[in-house]
Residue frames as a rotation matrix with the C-alpha (Angstrom) as fourth column:
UNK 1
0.622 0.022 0.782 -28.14
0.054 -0.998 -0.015 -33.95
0.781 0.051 -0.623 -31.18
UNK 2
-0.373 -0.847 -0.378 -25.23
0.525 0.144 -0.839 -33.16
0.765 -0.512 0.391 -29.28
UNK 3
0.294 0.298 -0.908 -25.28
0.944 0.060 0.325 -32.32
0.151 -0.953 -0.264 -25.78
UNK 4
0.565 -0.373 0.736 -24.88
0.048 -0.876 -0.480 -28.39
0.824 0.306 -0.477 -25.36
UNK 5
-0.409 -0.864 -0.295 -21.47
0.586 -0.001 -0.810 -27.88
0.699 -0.504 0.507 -23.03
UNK 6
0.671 0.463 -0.579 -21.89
0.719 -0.597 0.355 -25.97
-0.182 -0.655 -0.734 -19.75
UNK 7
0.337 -0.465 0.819 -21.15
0.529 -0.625 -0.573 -22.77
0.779 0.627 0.036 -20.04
UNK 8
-0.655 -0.569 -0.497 -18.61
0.730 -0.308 -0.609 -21.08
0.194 -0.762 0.618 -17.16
UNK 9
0.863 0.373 0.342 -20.60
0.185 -0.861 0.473 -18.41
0.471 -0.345 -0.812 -15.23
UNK 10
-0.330 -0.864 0.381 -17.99
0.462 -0.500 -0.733 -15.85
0.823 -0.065 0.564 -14.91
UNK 11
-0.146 0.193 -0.970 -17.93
0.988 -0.017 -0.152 -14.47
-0.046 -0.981 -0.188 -11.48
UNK 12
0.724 0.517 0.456 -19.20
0.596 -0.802 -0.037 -11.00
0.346 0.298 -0.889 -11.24
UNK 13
-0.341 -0.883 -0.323 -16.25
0.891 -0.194 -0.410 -8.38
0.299 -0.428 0.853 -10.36
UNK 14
0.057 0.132 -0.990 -16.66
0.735 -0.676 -0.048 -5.51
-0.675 -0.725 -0.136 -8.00
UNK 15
0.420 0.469 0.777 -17.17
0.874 -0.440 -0.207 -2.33
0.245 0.766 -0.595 -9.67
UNK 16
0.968 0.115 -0.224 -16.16
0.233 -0.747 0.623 -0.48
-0.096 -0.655 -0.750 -6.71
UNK 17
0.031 -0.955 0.296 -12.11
0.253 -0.279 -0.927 1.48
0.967 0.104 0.233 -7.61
UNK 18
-0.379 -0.803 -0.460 -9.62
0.710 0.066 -0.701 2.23
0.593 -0.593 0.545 -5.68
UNK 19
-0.576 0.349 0.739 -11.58
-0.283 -0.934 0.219 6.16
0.767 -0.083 0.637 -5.07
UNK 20
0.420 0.903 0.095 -14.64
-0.536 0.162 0.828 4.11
0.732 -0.399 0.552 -3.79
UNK 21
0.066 -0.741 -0.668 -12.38
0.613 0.558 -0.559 2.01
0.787 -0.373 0.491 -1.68
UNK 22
-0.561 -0.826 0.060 -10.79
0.661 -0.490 -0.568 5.01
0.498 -0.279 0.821 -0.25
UNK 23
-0.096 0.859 0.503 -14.84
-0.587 -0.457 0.669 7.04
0.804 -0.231 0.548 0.27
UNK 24
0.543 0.608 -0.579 -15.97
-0.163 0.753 0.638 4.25
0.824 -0.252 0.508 2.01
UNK 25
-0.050 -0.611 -0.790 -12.61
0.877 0.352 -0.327 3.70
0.478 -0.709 0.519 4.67
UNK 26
-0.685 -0.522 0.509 -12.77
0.309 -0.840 -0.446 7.21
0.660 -0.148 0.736 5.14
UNK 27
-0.169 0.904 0.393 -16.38
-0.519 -0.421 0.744 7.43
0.838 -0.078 0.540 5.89
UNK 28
0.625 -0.072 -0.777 -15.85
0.659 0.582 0.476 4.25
0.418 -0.810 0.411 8.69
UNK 29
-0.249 -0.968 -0.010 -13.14
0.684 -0.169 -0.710 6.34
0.686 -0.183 0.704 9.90
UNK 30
-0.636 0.474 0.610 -15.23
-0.710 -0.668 -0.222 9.41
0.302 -0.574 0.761 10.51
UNK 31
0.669 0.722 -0.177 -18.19
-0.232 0.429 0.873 7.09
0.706 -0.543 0.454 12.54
UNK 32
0.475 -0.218 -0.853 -15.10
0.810 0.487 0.326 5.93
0.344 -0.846 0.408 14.90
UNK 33
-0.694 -0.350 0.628 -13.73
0.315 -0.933 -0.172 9.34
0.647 0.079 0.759 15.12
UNK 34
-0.312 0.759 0.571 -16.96
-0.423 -0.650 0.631 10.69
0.850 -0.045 0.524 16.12
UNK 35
0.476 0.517 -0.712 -17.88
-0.052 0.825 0.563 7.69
0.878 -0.231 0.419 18.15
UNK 36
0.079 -0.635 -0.769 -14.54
0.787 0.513 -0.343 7.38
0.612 -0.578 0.540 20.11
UNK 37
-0.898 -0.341 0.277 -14.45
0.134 -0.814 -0.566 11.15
0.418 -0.471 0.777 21.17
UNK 38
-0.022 0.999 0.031 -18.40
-0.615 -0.038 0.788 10.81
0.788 -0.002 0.615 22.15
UNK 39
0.592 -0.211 -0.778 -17.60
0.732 0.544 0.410 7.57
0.336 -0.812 0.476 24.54
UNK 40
-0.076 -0.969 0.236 -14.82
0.744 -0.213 -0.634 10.08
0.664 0.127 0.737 26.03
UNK 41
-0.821 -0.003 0.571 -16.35
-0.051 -0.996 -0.080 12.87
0.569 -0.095 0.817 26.62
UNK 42
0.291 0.767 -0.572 -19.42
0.011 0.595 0.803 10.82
0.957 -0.240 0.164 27.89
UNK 43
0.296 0.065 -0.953 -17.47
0.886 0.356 0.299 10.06
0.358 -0.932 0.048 31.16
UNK 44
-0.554 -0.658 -0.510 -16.59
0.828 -0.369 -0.422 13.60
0.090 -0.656 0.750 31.74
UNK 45
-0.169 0.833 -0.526 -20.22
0.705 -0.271 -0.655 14.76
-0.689 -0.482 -0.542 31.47
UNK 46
-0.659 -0.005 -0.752 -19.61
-0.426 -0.821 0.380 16.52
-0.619 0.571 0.539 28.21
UNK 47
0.379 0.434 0.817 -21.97
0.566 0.590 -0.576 15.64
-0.732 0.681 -0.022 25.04
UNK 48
-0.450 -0.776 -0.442 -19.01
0.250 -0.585 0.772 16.66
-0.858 0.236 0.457 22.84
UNK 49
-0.276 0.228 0.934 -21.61
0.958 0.146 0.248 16.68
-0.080 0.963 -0.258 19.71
UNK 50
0.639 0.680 -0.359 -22.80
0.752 -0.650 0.109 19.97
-0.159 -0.340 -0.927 20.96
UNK 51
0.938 -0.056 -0.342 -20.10
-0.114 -0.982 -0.152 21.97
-0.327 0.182 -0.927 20.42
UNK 52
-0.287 -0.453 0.844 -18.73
0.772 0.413 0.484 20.02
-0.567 0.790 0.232 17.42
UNK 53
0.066 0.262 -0.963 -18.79
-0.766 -0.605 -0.217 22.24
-0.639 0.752 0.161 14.28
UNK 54
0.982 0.156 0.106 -19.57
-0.038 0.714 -0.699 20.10
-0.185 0.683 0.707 10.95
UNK 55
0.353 -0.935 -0.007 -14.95
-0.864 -0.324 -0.385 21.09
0.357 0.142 -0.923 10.53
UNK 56
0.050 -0.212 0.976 -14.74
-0.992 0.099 0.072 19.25
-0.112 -0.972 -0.205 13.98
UNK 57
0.449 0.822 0.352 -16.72
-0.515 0.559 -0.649 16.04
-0.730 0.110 0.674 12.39
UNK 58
0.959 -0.136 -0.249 -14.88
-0.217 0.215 -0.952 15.89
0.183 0.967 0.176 9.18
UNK 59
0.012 -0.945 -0.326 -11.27
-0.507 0.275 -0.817 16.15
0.862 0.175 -0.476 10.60
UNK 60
0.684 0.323 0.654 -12.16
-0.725 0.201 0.659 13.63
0.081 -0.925 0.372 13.47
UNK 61
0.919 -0.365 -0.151 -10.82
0.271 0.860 -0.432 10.79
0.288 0.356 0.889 12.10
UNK 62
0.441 -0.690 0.574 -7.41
0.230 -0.531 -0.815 13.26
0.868 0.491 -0.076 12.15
UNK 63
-0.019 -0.233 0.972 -7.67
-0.696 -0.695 -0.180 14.80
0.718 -0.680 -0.149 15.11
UNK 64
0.907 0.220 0.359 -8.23
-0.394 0.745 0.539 11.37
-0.149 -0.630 0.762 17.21
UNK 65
0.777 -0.629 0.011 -5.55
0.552 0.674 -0.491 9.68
0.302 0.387 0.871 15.61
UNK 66
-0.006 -0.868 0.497 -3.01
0.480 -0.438 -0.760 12.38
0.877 0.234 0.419 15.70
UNK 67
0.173 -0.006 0.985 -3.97
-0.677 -0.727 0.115 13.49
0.715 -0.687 -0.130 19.29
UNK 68
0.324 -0.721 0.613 -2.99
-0.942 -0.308 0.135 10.01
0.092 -0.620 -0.779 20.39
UNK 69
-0.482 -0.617 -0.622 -0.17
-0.807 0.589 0.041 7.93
0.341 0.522 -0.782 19.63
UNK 70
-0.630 0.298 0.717 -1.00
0.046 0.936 -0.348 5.08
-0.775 -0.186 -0.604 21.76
UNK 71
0.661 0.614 0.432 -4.51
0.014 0.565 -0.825 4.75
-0.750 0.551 0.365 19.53
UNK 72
0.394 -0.320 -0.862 -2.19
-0.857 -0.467 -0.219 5.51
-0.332 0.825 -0.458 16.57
UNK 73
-0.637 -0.595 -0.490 -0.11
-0.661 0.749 -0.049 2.46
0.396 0.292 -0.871 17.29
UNK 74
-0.499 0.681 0.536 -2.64
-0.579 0.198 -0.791 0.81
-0.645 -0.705 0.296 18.26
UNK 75
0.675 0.731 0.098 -4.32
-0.148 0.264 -0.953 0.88
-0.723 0.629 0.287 14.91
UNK 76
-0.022 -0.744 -0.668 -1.29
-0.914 0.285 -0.288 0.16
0.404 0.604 -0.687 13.09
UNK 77
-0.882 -0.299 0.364 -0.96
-0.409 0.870 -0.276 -2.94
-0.234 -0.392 -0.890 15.54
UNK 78
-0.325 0.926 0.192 -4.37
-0.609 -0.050 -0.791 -3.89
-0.723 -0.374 0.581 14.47
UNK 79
0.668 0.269 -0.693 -4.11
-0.689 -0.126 -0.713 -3.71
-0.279 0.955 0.102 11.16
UNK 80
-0.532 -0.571 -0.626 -0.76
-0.607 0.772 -0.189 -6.00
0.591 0.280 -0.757 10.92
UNK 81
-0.719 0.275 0.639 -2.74
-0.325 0.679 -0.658 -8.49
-0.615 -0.680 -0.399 13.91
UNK 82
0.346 0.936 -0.054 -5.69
-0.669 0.206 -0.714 -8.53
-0.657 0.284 0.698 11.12
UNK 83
0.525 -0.015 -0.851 -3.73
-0.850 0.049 -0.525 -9.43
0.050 0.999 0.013 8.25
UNK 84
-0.652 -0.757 0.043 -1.50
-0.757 0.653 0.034 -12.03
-0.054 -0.011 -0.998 9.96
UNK 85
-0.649 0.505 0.569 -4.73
-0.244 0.570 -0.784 -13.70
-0.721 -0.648 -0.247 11.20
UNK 86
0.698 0.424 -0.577 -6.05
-0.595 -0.106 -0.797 -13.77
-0.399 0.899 0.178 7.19
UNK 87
0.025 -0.537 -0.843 -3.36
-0.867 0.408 -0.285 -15.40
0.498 0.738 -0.455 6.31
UNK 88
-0.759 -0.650 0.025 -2.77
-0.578 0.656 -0.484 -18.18
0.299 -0.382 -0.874 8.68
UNK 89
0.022 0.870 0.493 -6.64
-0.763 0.333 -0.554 -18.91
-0.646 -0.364 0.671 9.01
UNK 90
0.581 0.385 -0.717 -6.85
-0.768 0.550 -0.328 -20.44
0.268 0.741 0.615 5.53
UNK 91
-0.225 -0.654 -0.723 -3.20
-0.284 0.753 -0.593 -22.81
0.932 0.072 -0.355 6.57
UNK 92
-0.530 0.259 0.808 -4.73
-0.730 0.345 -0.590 -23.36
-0.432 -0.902 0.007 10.12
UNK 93
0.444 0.814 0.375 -7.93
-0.352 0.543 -0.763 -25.31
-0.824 0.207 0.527 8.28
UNK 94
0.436 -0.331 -0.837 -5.44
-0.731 0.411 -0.544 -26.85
0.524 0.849 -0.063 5.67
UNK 95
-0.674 -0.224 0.704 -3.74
-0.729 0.359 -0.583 -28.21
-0.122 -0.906 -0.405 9.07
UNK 96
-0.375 0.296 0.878 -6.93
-0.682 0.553 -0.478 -29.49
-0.627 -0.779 -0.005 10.29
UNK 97
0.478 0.590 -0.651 -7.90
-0.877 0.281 -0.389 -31.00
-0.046 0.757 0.652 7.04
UNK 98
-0.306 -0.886 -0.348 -5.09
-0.753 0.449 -0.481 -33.38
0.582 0.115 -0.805 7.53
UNK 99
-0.807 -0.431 0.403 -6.56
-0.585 0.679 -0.444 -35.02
-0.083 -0.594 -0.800 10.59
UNK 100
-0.971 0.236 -0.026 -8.14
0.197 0.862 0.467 -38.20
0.132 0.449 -0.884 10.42
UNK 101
-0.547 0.837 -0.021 -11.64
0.647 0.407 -0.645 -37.06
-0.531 -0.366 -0.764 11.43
UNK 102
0.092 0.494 -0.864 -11.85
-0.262 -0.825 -0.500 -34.95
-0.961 0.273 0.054 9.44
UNK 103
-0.773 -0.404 -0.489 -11.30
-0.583 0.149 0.798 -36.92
-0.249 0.903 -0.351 6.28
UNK 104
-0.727 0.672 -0.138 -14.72
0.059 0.262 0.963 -37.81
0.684 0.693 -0.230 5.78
UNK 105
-0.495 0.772 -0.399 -18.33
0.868 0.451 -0.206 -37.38
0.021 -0.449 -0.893 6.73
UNK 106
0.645 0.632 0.431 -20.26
0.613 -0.764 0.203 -33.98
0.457 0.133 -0.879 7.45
UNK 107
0.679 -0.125 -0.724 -17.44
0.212 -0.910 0.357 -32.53
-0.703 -0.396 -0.591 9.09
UNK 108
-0.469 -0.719 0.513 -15.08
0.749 -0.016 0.663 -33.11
-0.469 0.695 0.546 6.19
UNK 109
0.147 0.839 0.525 -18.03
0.989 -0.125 -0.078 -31.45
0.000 0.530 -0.848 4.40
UNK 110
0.984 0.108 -0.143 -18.39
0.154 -0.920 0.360 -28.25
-0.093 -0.376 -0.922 6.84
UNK 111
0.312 -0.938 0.149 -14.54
0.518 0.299 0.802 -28.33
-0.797 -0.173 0.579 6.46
UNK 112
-0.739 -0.549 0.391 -14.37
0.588 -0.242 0.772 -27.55
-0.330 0.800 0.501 2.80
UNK 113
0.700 0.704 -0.123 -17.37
0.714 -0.694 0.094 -25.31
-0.019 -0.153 -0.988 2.88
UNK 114
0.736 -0.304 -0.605 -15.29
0.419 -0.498 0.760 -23.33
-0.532 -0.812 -0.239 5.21
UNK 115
-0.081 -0.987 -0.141 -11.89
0.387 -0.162 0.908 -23.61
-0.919 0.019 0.395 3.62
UNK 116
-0.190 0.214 0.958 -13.56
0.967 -0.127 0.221 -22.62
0.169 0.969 -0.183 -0.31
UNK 117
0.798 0.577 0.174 -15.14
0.566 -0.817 0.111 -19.97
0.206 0.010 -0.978 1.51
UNK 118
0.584 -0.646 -0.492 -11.92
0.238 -0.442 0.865 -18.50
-0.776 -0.622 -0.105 2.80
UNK 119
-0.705 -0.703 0.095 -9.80
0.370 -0.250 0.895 -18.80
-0.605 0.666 0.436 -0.32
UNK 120
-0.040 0.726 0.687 -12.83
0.974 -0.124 0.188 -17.51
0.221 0.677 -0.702 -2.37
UNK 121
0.621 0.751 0.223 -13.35
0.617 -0.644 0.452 -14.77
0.483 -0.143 -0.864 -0.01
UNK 122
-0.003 -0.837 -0.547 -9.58
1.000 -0.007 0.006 -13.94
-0.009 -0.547 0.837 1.13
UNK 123
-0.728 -0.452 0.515 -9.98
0.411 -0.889 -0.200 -10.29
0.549 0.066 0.834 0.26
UNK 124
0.169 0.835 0.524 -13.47
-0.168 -0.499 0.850 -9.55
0.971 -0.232 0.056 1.62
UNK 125
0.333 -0.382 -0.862 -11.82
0.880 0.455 0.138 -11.99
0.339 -0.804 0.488 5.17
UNK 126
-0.232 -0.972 -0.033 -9.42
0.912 -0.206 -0.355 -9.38
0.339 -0.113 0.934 5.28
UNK 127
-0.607 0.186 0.773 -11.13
0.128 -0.937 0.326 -6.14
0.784 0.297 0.545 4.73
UNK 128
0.521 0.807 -0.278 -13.66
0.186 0.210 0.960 -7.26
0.833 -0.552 -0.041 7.75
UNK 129
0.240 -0.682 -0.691 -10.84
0.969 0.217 0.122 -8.20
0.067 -0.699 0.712 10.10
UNK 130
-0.793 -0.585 0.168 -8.87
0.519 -0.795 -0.315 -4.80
0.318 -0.162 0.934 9.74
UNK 131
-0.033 0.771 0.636 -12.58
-0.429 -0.586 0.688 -3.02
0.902 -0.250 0.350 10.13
UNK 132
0.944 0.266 -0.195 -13.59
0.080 0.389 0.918 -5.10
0.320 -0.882 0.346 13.46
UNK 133
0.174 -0.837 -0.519 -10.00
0.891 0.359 -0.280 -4.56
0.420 -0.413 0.808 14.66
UNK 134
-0.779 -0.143 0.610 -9.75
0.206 -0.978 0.033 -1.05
0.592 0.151 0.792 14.08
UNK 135
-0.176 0.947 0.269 -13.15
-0.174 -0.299 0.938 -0.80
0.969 0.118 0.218 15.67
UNK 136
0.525 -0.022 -0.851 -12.49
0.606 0.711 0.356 -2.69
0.598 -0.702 0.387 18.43
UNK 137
-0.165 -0.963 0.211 -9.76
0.820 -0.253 -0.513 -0.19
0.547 0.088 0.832 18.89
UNK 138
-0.555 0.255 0.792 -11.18
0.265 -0.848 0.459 2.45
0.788 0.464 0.403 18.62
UNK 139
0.648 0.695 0.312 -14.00
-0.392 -0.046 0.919 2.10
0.653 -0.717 0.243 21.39
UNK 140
0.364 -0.299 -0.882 -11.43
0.839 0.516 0.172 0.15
0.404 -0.803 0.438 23.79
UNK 141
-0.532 -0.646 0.547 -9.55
0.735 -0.673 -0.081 3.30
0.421 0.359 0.833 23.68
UNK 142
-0.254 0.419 0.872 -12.28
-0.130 -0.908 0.398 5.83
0.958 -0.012 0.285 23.90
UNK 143
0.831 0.556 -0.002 -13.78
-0.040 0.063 0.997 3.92
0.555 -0.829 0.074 27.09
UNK 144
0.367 -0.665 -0.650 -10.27
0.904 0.420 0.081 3.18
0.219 -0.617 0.756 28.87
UNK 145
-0.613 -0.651 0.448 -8.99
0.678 -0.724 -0.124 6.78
0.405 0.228 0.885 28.21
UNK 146
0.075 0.847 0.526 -12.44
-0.303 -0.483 0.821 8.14
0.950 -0.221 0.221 29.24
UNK 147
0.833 0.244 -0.497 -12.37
0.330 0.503 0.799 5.90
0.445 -0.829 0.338 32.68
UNK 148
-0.073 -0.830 -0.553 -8.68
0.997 -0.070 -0.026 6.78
-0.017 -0.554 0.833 33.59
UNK 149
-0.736 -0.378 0.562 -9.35
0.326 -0.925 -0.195 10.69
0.594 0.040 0.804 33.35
UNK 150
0.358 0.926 -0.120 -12.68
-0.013 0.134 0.991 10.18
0.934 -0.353 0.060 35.36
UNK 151
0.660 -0.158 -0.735 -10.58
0.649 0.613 0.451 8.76
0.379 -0.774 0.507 38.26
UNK 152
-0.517 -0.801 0.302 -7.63
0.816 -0.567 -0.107 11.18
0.257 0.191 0.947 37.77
UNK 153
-0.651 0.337 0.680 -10.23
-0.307 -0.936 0.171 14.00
0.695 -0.098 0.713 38.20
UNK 154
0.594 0.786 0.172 -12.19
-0.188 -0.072 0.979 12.55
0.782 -0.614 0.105 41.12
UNK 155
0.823 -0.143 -0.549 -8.94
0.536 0.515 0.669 11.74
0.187 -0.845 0.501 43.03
UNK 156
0.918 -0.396 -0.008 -7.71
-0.382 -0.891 0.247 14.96
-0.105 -0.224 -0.969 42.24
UNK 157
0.241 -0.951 0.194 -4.54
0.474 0.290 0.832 13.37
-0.847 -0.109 0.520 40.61
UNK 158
0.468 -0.349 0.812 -3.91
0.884 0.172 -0.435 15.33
0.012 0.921 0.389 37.53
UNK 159
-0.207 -0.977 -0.043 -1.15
0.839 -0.200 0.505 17.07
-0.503 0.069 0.862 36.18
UNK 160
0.535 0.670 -0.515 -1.62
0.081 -0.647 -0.758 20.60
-0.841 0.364 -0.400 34.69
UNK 161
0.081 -0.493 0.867 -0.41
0.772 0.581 0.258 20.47
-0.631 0.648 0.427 31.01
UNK 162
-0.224 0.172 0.959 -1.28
0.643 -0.714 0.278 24.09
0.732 0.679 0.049 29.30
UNK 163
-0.433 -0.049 -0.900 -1.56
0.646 -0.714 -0.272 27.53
-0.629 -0.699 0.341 30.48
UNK 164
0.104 0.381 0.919 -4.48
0.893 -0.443 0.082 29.49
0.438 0.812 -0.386 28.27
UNK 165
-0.874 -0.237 -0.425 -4.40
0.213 -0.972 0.103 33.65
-0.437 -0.001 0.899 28.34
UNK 166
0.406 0.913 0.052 -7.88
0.812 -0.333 -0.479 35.33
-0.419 0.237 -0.876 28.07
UNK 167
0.128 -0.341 0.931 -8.50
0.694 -0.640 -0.330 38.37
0.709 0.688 0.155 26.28
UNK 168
0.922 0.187 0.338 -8.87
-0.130 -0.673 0.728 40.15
0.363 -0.715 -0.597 29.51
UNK 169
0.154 -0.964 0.217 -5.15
-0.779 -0.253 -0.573 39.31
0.608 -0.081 -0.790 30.37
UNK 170
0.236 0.034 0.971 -5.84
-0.819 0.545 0.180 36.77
-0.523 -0.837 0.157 32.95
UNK 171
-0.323 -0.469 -0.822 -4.08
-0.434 0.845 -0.312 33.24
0.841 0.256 -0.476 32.91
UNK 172
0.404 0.547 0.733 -4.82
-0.913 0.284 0.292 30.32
-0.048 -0.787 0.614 34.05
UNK 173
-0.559 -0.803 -0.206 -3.04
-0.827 0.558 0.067 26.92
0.061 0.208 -0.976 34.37
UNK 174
0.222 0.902 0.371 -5.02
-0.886 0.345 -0.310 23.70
-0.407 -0.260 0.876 33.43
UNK 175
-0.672 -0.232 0.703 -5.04
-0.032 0.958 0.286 20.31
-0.740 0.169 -0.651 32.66
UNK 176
-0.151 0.624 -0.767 -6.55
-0.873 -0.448 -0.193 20.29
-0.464 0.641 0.612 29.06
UNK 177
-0.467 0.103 0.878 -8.71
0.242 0.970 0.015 17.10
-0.850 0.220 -0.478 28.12
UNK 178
-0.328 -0.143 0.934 -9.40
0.879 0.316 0.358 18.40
-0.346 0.938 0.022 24.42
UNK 179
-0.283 0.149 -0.948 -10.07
-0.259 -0.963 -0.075 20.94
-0.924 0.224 0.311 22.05
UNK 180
-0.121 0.247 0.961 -11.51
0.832 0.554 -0.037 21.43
-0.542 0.795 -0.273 18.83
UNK 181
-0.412 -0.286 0.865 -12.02
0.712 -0.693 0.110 24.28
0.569 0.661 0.489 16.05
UNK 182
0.193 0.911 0.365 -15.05
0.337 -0.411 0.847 25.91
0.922 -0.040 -0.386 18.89
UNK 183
0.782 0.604 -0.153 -14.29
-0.224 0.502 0.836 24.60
0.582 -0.619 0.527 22.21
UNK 184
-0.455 -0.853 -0.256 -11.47
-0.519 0.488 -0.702 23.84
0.723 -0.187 -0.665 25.12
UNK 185
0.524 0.816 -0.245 -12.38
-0.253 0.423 0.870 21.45
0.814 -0.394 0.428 27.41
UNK 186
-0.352 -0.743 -0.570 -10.08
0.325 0.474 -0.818 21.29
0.878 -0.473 0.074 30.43
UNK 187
0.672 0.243 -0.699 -10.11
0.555 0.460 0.693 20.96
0.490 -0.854 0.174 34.38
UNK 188
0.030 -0.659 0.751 -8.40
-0.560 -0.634 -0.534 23.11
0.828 -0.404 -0.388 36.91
UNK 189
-0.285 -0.210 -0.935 -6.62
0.169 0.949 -0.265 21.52
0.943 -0.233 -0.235 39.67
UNK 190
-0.982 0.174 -0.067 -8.71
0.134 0.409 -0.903 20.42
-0.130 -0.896 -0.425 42.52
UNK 191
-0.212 0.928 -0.307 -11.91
-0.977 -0.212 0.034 21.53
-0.034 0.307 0.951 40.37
UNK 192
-0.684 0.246 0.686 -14.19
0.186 0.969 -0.162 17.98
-0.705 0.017 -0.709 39.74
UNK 193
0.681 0.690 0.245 -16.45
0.344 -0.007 -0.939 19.47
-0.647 0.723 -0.242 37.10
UNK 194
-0.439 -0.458 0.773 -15.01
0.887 -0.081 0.455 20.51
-0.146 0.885 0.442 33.04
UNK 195
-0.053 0.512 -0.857 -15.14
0.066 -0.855 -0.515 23.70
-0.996 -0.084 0.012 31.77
UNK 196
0.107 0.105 0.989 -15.65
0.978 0.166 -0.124 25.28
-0.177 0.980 -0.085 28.41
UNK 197
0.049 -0.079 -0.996 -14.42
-0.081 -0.994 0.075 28.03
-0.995 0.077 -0.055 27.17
UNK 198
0.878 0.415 0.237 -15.01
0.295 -0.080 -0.952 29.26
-0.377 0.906 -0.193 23.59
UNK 199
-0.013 -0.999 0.031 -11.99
0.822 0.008 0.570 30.49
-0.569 0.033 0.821 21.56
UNK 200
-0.094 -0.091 0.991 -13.12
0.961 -0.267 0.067 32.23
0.259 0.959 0.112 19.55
UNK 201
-0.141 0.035 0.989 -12.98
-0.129 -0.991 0.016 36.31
0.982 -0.126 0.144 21.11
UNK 202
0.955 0.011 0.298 -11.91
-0.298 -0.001 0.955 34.67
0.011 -1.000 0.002 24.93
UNK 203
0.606 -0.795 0.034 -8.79
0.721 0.567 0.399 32.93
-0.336 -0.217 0.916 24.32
UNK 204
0.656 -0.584 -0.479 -5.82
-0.584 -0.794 0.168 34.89
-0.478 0.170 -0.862 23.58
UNK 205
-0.050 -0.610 -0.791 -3.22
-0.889 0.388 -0.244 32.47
0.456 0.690 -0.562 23.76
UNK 206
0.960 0.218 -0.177 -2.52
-0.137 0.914 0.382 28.42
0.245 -0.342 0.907 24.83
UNK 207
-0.048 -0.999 -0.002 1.11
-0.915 0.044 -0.401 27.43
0.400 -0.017 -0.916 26.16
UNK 208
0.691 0.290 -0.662 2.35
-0.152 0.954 0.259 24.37
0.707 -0.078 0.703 27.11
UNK 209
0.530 -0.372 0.762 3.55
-0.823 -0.440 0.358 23.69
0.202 -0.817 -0.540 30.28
UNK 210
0.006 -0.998 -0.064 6.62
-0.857 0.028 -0.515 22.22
0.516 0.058 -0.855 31.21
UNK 211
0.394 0.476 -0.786 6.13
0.066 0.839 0.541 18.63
0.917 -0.265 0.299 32.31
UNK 212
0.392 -0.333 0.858 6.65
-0.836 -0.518 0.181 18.59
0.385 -0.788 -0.481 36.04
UNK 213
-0.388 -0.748 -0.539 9.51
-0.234 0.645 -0.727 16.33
0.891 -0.156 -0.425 37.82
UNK 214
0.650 0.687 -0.324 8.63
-0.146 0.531 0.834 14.17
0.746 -0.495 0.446 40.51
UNK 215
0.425 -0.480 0.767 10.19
-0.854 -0.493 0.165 14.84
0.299 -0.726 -0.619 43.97
């Protein structure tokens, strides 16, 4: 009786499309969104969750990014720093396969462990990296940007940047560390504590003030 052949076990493929892909980045996106403007607001005594609307939440992800470049390029620079570092891992440990101690014994072994796992796993390698980069980002960002406006407002060094109109007519010139669909959050100069002011029936208007020239 003949020996029955082995039969290939086909690797199982991901189920998950491009949609679920796309659910899933978004949904990491909003947690650092939410996260990074939380560490922020943290050092300037605000607990921005409080007077977040569920709007506020959803277009974090947006409103971080697009309120500043630096993280913007930041996370672009991330994202190419992940992917170079995916690629050149697998030809780093093709490298070391080369040298002599490593051409037999238990580290040859742990060697080709390593290197199977990498080409095996080259997309899941990737998809980590760009997350833990981005992430990484994200919080360096929120705390570094949070600490320099901390200092800036306890040594009474900031610049006023906007000029808001109440409904009562009155203006006021301020140095505005954020806003959202509810909420401004900004600092008048020589004040040390944040205010809040609703928009909604207090603001009139917002202007932006001319950046000022250094004597």
């Amino acid at each position: 009786m003949e020996e029955q052949s082995d039969i290939p076990i086909e690797k199982k493929e991901s189920n998950l499309g491009i949609q679920d892909y796309l659910s899933l980045g978004y949904v990491f996106l909003l947690v650092l969104g939410v996260f990074y403007q939380t560490i922020y607001f943290k050092y300037l005594g605000v607990n921005i969750l409080e007077y977040s609307s569920i709007l506020d939440v959803l277009i974090s992800p947006i409103a971080v990014l697009t309120g500043d470049l630096k993280l913007l390029l930041g996370v672009v620079i991330c994202c190419v720093l992940a992917l170079v570092y995916a690629k050149y891992l697998p030809k780093y440990y093709d490298w070391l396969s080369k040298k002599k101690k490593y051409q037999t014994g238990k580290k040859k072994d742990k060697l080709d462990k390593v290197r199977h796992s990498l080409k095996s796993g080259s997309k899941v390698l990737v998809t980590f990296l760009i997350a833990l980069y981005i992430m990484g980002g994200f919080i360096g960002f929120g705390i570094g940007r949070g600490q320099r406006t901390k200092e800036k407002i306890e040594n009474d060094e900031i610049k006023l940047s906007h000029q808001i109109t109440f409904e009562d007519g009155q203006s006021q010139n301020i140095k505005m560390l954020g806003k959202n669909s509810l909420y401004v959050f900004y600092i008048t100069k020589g004040d040390q504590e944040v205010s809040i002011a609703p928009i909604d029936s207090n603001i009139k208007v917002i202007k932006k003030l001319k950046k000022e020239k250094d004597d």
